[in-house]
C-alpha positions as CSV (number, residue, x, y, z in Angstrom):
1,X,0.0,0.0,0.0
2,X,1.3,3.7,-0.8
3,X,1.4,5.6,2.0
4,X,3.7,9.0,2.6
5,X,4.1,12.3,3.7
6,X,4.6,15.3,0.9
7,X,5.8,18.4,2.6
8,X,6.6,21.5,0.0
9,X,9.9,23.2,0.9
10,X,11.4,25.2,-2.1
11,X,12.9,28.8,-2.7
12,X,11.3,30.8,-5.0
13,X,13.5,29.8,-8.4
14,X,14.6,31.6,-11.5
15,X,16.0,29.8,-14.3
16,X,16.6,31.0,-17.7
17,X,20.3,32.4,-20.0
18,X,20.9,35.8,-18.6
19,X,19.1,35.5,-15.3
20,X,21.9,37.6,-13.2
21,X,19.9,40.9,-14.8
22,X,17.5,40.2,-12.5
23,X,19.8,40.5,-9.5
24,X,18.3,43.9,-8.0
25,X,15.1,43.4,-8.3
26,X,15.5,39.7,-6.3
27,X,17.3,41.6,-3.5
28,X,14.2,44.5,-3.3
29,X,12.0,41.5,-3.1
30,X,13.7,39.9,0.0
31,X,13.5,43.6,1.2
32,X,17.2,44.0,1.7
33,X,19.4,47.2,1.3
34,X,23.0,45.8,2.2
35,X,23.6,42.1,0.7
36,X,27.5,40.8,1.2
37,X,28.7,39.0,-1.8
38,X,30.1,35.4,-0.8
39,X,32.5,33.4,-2.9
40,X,35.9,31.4,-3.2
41,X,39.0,33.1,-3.6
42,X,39.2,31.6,-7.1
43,X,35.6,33.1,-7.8
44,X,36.5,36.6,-7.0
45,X,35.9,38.0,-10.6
46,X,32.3,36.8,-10.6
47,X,31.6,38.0,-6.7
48,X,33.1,41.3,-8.1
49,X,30.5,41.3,-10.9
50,X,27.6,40.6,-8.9
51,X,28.8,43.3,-6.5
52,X,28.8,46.1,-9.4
53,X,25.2,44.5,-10.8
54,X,23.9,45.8,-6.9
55,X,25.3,48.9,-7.1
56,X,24.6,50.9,-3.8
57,X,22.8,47.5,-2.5
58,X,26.6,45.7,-2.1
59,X,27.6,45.8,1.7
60,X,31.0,44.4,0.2
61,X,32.5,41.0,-0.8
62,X,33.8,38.3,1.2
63,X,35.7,35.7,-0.7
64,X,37.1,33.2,1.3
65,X,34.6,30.2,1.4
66,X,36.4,27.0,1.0
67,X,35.5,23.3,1.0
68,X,33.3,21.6,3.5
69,X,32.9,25.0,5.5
70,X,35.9,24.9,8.1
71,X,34.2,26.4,11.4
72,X,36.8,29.4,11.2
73,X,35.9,30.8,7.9
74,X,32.3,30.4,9.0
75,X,33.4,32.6,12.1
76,X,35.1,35.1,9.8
77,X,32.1,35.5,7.7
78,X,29.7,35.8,10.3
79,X,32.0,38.5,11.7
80,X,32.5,40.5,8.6
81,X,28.8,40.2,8.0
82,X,27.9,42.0,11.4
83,X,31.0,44.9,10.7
84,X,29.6,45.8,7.0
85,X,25.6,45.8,8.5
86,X,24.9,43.5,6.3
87,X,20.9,41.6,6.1
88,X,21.5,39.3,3.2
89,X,23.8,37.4,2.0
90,X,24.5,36.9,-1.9
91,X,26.3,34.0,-2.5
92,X,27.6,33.0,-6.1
93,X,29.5,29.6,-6.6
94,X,29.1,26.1,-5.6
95,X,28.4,24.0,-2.4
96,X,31.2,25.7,-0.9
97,X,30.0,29.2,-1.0
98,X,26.3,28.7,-0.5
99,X,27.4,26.3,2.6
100,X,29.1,29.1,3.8
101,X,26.0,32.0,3.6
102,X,24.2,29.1,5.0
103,X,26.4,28.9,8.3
104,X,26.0,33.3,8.3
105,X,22.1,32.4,7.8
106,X,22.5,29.5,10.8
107,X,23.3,32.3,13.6
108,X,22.0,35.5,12.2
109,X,18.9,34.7,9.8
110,X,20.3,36.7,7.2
111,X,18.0,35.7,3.8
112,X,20.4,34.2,0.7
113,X,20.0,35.0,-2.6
114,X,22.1,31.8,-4.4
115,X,23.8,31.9,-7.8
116,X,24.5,28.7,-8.5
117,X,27.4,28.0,-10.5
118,X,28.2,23.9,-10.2
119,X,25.8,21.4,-9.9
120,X,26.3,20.6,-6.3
121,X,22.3,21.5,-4.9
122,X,23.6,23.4,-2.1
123,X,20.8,26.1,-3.2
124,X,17.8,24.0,-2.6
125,X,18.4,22.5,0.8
126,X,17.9,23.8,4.2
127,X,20.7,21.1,5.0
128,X,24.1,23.1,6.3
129,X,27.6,21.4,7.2
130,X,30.3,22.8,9.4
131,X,33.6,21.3,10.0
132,X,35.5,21.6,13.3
133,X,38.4,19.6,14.7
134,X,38.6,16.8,11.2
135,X,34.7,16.6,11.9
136,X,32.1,17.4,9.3
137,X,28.6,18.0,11.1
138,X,25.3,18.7,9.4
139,X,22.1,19.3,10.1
140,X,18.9,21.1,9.1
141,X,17.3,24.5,10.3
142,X,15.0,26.1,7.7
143,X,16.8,29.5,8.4
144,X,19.9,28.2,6.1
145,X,17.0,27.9,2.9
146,X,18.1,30.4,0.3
147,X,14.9,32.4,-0.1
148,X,15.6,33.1,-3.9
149,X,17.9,31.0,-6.6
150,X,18.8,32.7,-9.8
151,X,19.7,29.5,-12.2
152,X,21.6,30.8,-15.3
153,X,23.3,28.4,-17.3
154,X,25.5,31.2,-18.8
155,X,26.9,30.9,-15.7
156,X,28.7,27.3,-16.0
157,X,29.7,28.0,-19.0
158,X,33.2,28.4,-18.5
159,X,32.8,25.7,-16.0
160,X,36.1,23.0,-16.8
161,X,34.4,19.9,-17.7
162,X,36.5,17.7,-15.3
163,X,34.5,20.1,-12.6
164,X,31.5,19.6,-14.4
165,X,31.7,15.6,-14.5
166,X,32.2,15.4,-10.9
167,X,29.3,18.3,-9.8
168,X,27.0,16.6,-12.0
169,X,27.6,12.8,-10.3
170,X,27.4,14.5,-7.1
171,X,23.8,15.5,-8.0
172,X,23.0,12.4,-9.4
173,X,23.7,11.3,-6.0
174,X,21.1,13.4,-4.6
175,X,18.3,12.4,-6.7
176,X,19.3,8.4,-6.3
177,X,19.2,8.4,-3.1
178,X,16.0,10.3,-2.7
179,X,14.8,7.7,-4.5
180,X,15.7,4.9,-1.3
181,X,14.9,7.7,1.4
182,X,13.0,6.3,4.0
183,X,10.8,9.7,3.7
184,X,10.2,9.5,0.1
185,X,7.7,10.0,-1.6
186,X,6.3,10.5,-5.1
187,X,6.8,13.8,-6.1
188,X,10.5,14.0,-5.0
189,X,10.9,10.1,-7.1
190,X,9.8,12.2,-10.3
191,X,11.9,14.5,-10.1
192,X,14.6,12.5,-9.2
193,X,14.5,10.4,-12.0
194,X,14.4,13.6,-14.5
195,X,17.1,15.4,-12.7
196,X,19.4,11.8,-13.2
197,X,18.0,11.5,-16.6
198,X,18.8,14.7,-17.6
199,X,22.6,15.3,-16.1
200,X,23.2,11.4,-17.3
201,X,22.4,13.0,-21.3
202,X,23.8,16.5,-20.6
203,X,27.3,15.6,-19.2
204,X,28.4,13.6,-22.3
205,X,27.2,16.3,-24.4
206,X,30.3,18.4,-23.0
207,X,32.7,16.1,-23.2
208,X,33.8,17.4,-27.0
209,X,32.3,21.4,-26.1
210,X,31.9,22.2,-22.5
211,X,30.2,25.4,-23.3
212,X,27.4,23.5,-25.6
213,X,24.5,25.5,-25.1
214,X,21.6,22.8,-24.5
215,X,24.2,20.8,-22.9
216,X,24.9,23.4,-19.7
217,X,20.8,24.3,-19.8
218,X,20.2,19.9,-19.3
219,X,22.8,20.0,-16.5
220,X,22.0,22.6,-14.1
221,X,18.1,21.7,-14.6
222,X,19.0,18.4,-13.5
223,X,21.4,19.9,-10.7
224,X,18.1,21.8,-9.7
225,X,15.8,19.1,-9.9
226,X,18.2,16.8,-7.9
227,X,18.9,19.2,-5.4
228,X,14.9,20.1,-4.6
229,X,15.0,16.0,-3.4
230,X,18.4,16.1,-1.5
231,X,16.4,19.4,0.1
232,X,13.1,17.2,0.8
233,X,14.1,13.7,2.2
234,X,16.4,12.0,3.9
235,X,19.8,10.7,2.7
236,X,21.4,7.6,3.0
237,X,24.6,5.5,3.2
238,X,26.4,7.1,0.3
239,X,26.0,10.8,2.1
240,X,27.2,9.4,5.5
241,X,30.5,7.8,3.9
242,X,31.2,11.4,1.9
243,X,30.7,13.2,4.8
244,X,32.8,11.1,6.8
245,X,35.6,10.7,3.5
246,X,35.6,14.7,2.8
247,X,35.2,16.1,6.9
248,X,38.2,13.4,8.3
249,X,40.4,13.6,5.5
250,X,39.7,16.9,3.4
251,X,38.8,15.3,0.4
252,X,37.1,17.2,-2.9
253,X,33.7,16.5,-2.1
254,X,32.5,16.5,-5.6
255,X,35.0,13.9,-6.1
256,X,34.9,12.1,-3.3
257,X,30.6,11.4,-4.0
258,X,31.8,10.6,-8.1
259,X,33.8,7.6,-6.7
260,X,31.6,6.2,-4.2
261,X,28.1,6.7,-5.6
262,X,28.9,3.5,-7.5
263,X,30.0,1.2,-4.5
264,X,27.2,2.4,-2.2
265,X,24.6,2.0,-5.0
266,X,25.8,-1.7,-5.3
267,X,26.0,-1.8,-1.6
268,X,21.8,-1.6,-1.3
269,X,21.5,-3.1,-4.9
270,X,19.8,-6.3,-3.4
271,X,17.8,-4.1,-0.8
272,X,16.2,-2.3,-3.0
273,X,16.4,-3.9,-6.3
274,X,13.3,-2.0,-8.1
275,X,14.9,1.0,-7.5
276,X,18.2,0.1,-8.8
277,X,16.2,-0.8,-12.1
278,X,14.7,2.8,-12.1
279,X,18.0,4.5,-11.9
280,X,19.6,2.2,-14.4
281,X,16.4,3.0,-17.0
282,X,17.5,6.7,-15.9
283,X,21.1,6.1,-16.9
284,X,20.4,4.3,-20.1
285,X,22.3,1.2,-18.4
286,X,21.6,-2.3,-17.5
287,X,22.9,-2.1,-14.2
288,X,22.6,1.2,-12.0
289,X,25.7,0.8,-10.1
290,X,28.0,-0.9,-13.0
291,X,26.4,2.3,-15.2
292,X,27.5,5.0,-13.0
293,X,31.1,3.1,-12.3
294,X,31.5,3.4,-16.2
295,X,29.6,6.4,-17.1
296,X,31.9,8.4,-14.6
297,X,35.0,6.4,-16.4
298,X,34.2,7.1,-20.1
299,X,33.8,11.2,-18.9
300,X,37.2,11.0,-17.3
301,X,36.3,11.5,-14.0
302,X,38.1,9.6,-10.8
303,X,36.9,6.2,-10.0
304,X,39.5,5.6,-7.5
305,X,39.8,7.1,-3.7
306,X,43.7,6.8,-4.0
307,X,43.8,9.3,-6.9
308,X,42.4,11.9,-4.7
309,X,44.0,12.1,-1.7
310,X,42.5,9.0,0.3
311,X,46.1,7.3,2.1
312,X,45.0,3.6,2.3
313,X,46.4,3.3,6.1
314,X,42.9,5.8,7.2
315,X,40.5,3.1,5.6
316,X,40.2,1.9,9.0
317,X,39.4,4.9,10.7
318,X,36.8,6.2,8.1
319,X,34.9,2.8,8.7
320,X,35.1,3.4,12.5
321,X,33.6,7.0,11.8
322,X,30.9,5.8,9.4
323,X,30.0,3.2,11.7
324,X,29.4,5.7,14.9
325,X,26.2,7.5,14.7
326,X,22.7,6.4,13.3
327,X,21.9,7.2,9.5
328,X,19.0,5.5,7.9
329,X,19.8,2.5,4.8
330,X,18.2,0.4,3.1
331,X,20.5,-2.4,4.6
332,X,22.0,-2.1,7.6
333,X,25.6,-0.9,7.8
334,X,28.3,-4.1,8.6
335,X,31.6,-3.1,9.5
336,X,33.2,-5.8,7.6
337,X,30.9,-4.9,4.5
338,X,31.9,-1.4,4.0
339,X,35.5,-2.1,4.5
340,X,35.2,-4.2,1.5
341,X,33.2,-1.3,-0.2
342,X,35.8,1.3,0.7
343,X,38.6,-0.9,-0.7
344,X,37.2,-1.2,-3.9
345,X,36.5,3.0,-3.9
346,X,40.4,2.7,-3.2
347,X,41.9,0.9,-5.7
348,X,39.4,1.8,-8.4
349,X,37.9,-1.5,-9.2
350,X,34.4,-1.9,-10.4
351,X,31.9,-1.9,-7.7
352,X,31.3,-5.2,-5.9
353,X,27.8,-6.8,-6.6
354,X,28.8,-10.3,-4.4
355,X,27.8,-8.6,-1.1
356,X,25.0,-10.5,0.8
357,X,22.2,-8.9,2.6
358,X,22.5,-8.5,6.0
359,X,19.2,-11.0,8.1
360,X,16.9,-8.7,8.2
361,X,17.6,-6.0,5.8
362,X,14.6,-4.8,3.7
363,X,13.3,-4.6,0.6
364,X,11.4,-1.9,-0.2
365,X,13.7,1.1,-0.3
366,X,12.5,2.8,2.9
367,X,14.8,0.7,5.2
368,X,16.8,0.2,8.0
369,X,19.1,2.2,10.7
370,X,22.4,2.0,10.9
371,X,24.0,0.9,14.0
């Protein structure tokens, strides 16, 4: 029998080539007079752009988010935000930037504007991450929602396709997981299965022309569409491990979620076999998790923990980490299991589809906890 909860959660979105002209008149709608501009150091340029497209409205720019939101920077920007009188926060970038107006937003409910420029999904969550002491923790606090998303492909045009490849897996990631979430529910599986269907034809597209047109425009509305489910429901094995991989050891995280979406997709494969069919129908595959492990392989992206920056001698310790705290899975988490999974991330093999369910373990893709 179908039975769920659907609770709507979304910023108000605009999406179309050119959308940054719109910039002021988004910023008088959230009623804001003094917006800081948030980026990466390597996104300056573009924070300095947006800054001169507010005019009189720019508080000033802050552009020192970095990856996985160390709980320094997010002490600096929350500092600089409360010298310039800031009460909003523009942020233009990826998951590292928006994460980082999002941890402003956490202690002073300062509204976001987001300008998304990856495919990371960041900008439709109310999901925030903050590292302190080698230790990624998230949560969710609907303060940290950006209000108001401007979506221009125009944007990611210049985007380098390796970057591409590995933002657009880590949305897939979203939107397959969403489709296991022990929350789920219809809506979010539609879009889910749009958003993977759509970044699985858009990323091959720029493979030969990373600035094709309809290419960027199929990427960052999949991006979108898979970031409104990573925003709705609940996540699952593959989130925990990233979080644990990227907060630990300072991996990339768009990386680090290319090369283990595979092995924790073939990790639940039995638990949730009608699923797995879904996404591989998504993927134009046979197999989901086989599918991804090669789609990620024929784009050039890293299928292989080893190759960016994992030292095999912590494999131990991230299953010890993974294993520590409650996160809901289709089949239970086994120590012994994961280590297997992890080794095969490592050394860049093809995922393992020879793991047995765990007594117990169910079927129908709203499953266990881990323990």
């Amino acid at each position: 029998m179908l039975e769920f909860t659907y609770e709507n959660r979304m910023p108000r979105v605009i999406f179309e080539r050119g959308a940054l002209r719109h910039l002021q008149r988004e910023v008088e709608l959230l009623g804001a007079t003094r917006a800081l501009v948030l980026s990466t150091p390597d996104q300056l340029p573009q924070a300095e752009m947006v800054a001169e497209k507010l005019g009189p409205r720019c508080a000033g720019v802050f552009a020192e988010a970095v990856m996985h939101v160390p709980i320094e920077t997010a002490r600096a920007a929350r500092d600089e935000a409360r010298r310039v009188g800031a009460d909003c926060a523009v942020a233009i970038g990826g998951g590292s930037t928006i994460g980082l107006g999002k941890a402003i937003a956490l202690e002073s409910g300062l509204p976001i504007l987001a300008i998304p420029t990856t495919y990371a999904g960041s900008e439709m969550t109310p999901i925030y991450g903050i590292t302190e002491a080698g230790v990624k923790k998230t949560g969710k606090d609907p303060r940290v929602l950006p209000q108001t998303v401007l979506y221009d492909p125009e944007l990611s045009a210049t985007l380098p396709f390796a970057l591409s490849v590995t933002s657009g897996i880590n949305a897939i990631a979203h939107a397959a997981e969403g489709l296991y979430a022990r929350d789920g529910n219809p809506i979010m599986d539609l879009l889910a299965l749009e958003g993977i269907r759509a970044l699985a034809q858009g990323l091959p597209r720029l493979k030969d022309q990373p600035d094709h047109t309809e290419g960027r425009d199929a990427c960052l509305y999949g991006a979108w569409l898979c970031g409104t489910v990573l925003g709705n429901v609940g996540m699952a094995l593959h989130h925990k491990l990233c979080h644990t991989l990227g907060g630990a050891f300072s991996l990339p995280h768009a990386e680090t979620h290319t090369v283990i979406l595979p092995h924790a997709l073939a990790y639940n494969a039995r638990a949730v076999p009608a699923v797995m069919r879904r996404i591989a129908t998504a993927i134009g595959a046979e197999e989901a998790a086989t599918g991804m492990w090669r789609l990620a392989r024929s784009l050039g992206a890293p299928v292989a923990l080893r190759d960016i920056g994992m030292r095999h001698e912590d494999l131990a310790r991230a299953v010890e980490l993974a294993t520590t705290a409650a996160y809901p899975n289709p089949r239970p988490l086994e120590a012994a299991a994961l280590r297997g999974l992890l080794e095969r991330a490592y050394a860049g093999e093809p995922p393992g589809m020879d793991g047995q369910e765990s007594p117990g373990a169910g079927h129908g893709g709203r499953g266990a906890t881990l323990k």
